[in-house]
C-alpha positions in Angstrom: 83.1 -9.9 -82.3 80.0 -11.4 -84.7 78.9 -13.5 -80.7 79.0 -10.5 -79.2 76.6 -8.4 -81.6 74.3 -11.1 -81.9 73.8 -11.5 -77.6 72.9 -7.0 -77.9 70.2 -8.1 -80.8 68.9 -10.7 -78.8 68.9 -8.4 -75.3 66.8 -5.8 -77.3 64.6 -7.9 -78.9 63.6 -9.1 -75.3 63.3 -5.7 -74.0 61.1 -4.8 -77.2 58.6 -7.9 -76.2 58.9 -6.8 -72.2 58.1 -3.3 -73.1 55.5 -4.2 -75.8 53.9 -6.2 -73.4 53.6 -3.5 -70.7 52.1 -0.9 -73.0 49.1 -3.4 -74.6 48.3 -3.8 -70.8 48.2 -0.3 -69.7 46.0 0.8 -72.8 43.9 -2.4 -72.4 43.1 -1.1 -69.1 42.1 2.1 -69.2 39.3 1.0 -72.4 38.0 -1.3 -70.1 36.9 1.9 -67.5 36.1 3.7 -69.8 33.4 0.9 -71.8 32.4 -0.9 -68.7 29.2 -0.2 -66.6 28.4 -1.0 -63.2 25.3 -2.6 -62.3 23.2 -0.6 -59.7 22.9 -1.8 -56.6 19.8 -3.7 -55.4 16.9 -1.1 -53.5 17.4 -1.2 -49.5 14.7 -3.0 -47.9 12.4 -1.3 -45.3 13.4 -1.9 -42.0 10.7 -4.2 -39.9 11.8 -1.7 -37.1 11.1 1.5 -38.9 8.2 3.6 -36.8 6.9 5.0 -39.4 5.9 1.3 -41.6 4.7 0.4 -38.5 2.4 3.1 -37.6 0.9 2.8 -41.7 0.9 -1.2 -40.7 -2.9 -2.5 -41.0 -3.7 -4.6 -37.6 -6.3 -7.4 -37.0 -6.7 -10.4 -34.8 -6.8 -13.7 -36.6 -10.3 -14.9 -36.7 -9.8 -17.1 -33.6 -8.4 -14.9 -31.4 -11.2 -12.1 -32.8 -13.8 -14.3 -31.8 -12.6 -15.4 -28.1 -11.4 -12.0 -27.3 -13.6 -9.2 -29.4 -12.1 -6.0 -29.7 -14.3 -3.6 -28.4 -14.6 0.5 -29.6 -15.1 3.4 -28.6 -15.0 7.2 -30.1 -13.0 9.8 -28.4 -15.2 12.5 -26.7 -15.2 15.8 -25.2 -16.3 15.2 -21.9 -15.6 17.0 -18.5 -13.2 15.3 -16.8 -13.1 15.1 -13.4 -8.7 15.2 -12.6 -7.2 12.7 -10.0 -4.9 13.7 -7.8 -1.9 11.7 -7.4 0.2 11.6 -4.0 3.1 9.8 -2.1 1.9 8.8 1.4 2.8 6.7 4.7 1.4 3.8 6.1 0.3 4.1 9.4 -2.0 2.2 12.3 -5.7 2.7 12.3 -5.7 4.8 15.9 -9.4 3.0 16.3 -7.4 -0.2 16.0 -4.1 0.9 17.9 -3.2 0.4 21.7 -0.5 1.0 23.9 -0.6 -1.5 27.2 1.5 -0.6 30.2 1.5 -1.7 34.2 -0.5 0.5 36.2 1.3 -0.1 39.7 5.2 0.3 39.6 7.2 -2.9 39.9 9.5 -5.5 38.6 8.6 -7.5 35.1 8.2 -11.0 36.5 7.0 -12.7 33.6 6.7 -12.0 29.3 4.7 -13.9 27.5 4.3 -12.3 23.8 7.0 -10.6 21.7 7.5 -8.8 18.9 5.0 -10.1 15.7 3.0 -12.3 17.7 -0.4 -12.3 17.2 -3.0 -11.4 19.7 -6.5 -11.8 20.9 -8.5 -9.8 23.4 -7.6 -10.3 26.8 -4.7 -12.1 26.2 -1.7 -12.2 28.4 1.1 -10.2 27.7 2.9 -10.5 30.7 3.0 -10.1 34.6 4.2 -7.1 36.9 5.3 -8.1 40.4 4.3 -5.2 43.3 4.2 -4.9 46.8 1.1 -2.3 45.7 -0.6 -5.2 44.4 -0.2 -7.4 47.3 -1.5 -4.6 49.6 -4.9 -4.5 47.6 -5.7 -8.1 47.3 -4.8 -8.1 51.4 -7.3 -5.3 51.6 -9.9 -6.8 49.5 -9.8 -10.1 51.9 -9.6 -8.2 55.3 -12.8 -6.1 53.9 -14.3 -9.2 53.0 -13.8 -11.1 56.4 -15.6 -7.6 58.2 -18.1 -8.2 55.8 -19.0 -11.5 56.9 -18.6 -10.4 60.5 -21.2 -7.2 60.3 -24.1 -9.9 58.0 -23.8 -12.3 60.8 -24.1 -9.1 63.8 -26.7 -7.8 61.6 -28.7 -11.3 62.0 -27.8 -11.9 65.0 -29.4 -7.9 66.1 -32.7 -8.3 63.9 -33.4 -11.4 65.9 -33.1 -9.8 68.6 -34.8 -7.0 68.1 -38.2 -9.1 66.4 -38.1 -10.9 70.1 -37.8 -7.8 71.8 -34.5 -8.9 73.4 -32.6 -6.1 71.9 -33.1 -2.8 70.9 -33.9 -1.2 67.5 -30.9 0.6 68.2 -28.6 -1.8 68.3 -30.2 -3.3 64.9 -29.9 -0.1 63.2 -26.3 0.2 64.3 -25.3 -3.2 63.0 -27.2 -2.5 59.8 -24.9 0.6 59.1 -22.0 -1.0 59.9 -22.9 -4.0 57.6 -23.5 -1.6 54.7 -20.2 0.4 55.4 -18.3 -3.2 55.6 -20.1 -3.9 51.9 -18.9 -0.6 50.6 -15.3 -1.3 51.4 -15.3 -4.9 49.9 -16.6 -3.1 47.0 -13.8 -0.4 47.2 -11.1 -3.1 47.3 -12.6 -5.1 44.4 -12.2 -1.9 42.9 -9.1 -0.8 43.9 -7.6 -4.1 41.8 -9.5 -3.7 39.0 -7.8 -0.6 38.7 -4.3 -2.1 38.8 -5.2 -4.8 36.3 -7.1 -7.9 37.6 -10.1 -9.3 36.1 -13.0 -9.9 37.7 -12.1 -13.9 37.4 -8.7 -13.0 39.4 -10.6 -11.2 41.8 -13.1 -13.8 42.6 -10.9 -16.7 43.1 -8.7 -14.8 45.7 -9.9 -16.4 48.5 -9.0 -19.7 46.9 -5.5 -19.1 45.2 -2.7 -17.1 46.6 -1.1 -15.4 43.5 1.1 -13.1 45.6 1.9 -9.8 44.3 1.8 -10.1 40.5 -0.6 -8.6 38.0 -1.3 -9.4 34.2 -1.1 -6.8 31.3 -3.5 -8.2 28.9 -4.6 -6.9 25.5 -7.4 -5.4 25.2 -7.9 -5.6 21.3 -7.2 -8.2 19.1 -4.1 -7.4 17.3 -0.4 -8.3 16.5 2.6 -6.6 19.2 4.4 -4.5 16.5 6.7 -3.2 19.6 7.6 -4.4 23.2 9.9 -1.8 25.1 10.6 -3.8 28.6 12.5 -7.0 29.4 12.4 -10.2 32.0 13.1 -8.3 35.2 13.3 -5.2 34.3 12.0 -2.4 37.2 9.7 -0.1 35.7 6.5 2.7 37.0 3.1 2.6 36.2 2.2 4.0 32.9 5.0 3.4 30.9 4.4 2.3 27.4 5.7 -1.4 27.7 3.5 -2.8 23.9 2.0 -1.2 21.2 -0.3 -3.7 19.4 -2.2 -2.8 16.2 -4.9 -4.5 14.4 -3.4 -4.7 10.8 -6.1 -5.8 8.9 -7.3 -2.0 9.5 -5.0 0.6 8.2 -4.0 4.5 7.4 -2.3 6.5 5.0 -1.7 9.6 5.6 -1.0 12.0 2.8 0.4 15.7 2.7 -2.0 18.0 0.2 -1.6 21.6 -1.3 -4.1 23.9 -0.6 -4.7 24.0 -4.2 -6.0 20.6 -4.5 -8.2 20.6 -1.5 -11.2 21.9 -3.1 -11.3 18.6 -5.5 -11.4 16.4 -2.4 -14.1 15.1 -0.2 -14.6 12.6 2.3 -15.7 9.2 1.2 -13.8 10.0 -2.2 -12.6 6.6 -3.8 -9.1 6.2 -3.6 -6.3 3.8 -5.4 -3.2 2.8 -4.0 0.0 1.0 -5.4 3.0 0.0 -3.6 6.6 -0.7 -5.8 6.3 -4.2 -3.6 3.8 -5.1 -5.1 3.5 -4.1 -8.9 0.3 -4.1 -10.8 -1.5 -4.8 -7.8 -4.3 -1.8 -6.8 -5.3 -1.6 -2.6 -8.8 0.1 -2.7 -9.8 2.8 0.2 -11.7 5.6 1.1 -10.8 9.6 2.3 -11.6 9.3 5.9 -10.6 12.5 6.9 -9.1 15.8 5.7 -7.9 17.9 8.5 -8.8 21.6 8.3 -5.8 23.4 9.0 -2.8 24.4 6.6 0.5 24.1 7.5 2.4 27.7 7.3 5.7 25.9 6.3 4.5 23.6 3.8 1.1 24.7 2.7 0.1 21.6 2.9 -3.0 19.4 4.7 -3.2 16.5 5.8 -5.3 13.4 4.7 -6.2 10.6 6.1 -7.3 7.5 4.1 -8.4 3.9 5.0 -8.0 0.4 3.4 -8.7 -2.8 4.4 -5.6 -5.5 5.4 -7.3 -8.2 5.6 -4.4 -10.2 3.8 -1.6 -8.4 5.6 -0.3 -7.1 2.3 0.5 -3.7 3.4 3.2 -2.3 5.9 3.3 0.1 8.9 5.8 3.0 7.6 5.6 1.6 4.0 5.5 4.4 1.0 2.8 4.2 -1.8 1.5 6.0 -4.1 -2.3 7.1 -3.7 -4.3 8.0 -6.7 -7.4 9.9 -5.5 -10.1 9.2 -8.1 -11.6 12.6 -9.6 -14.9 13.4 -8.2 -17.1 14.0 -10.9 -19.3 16.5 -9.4 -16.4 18.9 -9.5 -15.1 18.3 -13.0 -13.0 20.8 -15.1 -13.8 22.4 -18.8 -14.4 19.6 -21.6 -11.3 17.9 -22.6 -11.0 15.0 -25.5 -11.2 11.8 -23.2 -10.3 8.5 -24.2 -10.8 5.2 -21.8 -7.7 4.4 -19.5 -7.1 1.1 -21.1 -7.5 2.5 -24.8 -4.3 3.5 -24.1 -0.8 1.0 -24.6 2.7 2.3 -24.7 5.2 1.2 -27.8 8.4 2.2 -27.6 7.8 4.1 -24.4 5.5 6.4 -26.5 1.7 6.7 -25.9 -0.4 5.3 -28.8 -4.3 4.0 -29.7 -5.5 2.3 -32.0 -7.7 3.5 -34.7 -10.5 1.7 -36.7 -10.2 1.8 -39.9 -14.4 1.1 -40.1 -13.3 -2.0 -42.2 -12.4 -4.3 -38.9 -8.8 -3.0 -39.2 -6.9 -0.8 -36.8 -3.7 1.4 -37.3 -1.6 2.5 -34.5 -1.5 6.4 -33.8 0.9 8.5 -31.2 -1.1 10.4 -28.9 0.0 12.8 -26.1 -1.7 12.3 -22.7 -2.8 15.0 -20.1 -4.7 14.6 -17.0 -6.7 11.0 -16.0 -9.4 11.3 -13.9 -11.5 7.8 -13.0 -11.5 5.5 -16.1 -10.7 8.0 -18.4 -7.7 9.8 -19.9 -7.3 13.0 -21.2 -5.9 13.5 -25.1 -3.5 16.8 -25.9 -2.6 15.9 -29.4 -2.8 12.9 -31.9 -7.0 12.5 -32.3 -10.0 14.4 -33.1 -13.6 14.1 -31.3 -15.3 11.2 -33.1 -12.6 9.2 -34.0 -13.0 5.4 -33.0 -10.2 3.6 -30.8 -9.9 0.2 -29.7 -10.9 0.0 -26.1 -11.0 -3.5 -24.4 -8.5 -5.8 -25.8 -6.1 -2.4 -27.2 -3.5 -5.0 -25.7 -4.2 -7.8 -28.0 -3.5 -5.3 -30.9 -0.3 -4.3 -29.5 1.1 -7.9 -29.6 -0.1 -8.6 -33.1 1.9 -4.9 -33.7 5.3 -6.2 -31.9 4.8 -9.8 -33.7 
């Protein structure tokens, strides 16, 4: 009995600890939330990509780069600008630099000599037409040619005659017709093939070199063959379009206007074109022609322009996009102008850069309206006066996105 109620004291005195332990801990706790503080946390940092820290950013060049490349300013001005207008149009062949060659008897193709991209000079071959028609002409040309020779030696033969009195004047003045007649009609067949496409150089040496009944189609610019429609032995008729050949180092395009913008266009205007082949590259032409009729469907006119191709650059049917430089004899009401290349984009925005008048510049969003030549027109974002980097506004830009 006495074991027993000594293991209960010990079991409560345990339970006593285990319980007094638990409450010390639970109270200790709850001082400690109640008495500590908790430190503040550290200030964010400004974030390098933040617009706004980088618009109040102060930009110069390092004294090196200021010296080999100078910054150059100029203030933003009311000026009238004189709007460009700005087009998609084609590429096409300069029709003063364009030809279609064709036979001009009917016949069989006998021989081709040029296809498709090859290059051309004037006169050259392009290939050979076989027809009876042709044989027919040059056996023409020879018969007149051997009556010919018979009516100059008659002719001769009768003015001696008649100078000793043997024969009559008559019979001179009859041989001297007949001679001319037989001159006319070698003339008329030396024609006749010129007409069907032999050179005088063909037409000479017939008499020497039999070259049946085939005729040449030569070129009669200097060009490239941008088409060929016929093929080895193929029968075709006289006329028929058988090459195109263009001289691509002279070219169109041909742009679609509205009547609206046709009064700020004149021929001669300069003009800018850029193709997506070639990008940052500028082609520089001339308004040739702007034809003077609307259409009813579009109310649109067309406009011819010319370039230069000397490099070969440019494509027939290719699509660019023409810039016709403003004309500043017709310009609009003052605007606030800035130069083209005052202007960089950051961030797909629009922005100058403006002097500080101590050497410094700070980046400032602008909003853009019309261009016209070298200048730029400024909606919003800078007064009249106010100095921008012009030359070298690119140079800032990097030292911004350093």
């Amino acid at each position: 009995m006495t074991i027993r109620l000594r293991r209960h004291a010990w079991i409560a005195i345990a339970v006593a600890i285990i319980l007094g332990l638990v409450l010390s801990l639970v109270l200790g706790g709850r001082t400690a939330g109640v008495g500590a503080r908790v430190p503040a946390a550290p200030p964010a940092a400004a974030s390098d990509g933040d617009p706004a820290a980088a618009a109040a950013r102060a930009l110069a060049l390092p004294e090196g780069a200021a010296a080999r490349n100078p910054v150059r300013t100029t203030p933003a001005a009311l000026v009238r600008l004189a709007r460009d207008i700005q087009v998609i149009g084609t590429v096409a062949p300069d029709q003063d630099h364009f030809a279609l060659v064709g036979p001009l008897v009917s016949g069989r193709v006998a021989r081709l000599a040029v296809g498709v991209g090859d290059r051309l000079r004037r006169g050259q071959i392009l290939g050979e037409i076989e027809s009876a028609e042709v044989g027919e002409a040059r056996a023409a040309l020879i018969a007149a040619k051997a009556r010919y020779i018979a009516a100059e030696a008659n002719l001769r033969r009768e003015t001696d005659l008649s100078q000793r009195r043997i024969s009559s004047s008559r019979e001179r003045e009859l041989a001297q017709a007949q001679w001319v007649g037989d001159k006319a009609g070698v003339r008329a067949a030396a024609e006749r093939l010129r007409a069907i496409g032999l050179s005088n150089a063909d037409i000479d040496a017939i008499d020497h070199r039999d070259l049946g009944g085939r005729v040449p189609m030569r070129s009669p610019i200097d060009g490239t063959v941008i088409d060929r429609t016929i093929t080895l032995g193929q029968a075709i008729e006289r006329a028929t379009d058988a090459f195109k050949i263009a001289d691509l180092s002279h070219l169109w395009v041909n742009l679609e206007l509205y009547e609206k913008d046709l009064s700020r266009v004149r021929v001669d205007q300069e003009v800018e074109v850029r193709a997506e082949a070639f990008p940052g590259e500028i082609f520089r032409g001339r308004v040739a022609y702007i034809v003077p009729v609307i259409d009813e469907a579009t109310r649109t006119a067309k406009v011819r322009l010319e370039f230069e191709n000397h490099e070969g650059r440019l494509s027939l049917g290719q699509l660019v996009t023409a810039r016709i430089i403003g004309d500043g004899h017709r310009g609009s009401p003052e605007v606030l102008t800035v130069p083209r290349n005052a202007v960089e984009r950051v961030e797909g925005r629009p922005v100058v850069f403006v002097t500080d008048g101590a050497g410094a510049f700070r980046q400032r969003a602008v909003e853009l309206g019309a261009s016209g030549g070298d200048l730029v027109e400024i909606r919003a974002g800078l007064a009249a006066g106010e100095v921008v980097a012009a030359n070298g506004a690119f140079l800032l830009k990097s030292e911004l996105l350093r």
